[in-house]
N, C-alpha and C positions, 0 to 999 in steps of 0.2 A: 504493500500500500504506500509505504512511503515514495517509492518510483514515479506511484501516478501523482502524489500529489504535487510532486517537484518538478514533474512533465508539465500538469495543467499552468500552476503556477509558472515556471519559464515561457510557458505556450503566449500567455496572457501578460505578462511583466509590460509595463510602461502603456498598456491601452486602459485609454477611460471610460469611465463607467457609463457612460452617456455611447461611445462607440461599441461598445461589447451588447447594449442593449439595443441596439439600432441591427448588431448581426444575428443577433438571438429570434428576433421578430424576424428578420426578410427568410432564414429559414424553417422558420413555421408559417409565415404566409406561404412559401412555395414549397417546400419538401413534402412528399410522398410516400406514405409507405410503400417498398418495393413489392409485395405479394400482394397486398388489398387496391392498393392504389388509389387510399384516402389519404388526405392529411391527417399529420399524426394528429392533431389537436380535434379530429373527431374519433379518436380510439380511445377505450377504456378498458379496463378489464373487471365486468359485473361484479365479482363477489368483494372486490375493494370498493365499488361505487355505493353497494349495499349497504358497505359497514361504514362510508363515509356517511350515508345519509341516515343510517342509525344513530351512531357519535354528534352527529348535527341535529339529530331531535332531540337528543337528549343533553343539551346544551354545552356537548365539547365544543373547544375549538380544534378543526384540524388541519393541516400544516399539511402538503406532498412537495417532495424533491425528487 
């Protein structure tokens, strides 16, 4: 683990936070899932959407990364 974090982290060193979120959005406005060939930001996986919207009636707050 330590690898990847010292990959992402070098990956990213000296770009702002204002440009990293401008590359974040243009590939979910256009990326594709290669098999379905939806955007990814119409895919979920039900038994996590379930238990989000159980934790969320029942007044968690919940967090995904």
């Amino acid at each position: 683990m330590p690898e990847l974090t010292r990959g992402v982290t070098q990956k990213y060193e000296g770009i702002t936070v204002e440009v990293f979120e401008r590359a974040v959005r243009r590939f979910f406005d256009t990326a594709r899932h290669p098999v379905l060939a939806v955007p990814y930001t119409r895919l979920a996986y039900r038994p996590m959407r379930q238990l989000i919207d159980l934790l969320t009636a029942r007044e968690f707050e919940v967090y995904t990364c």
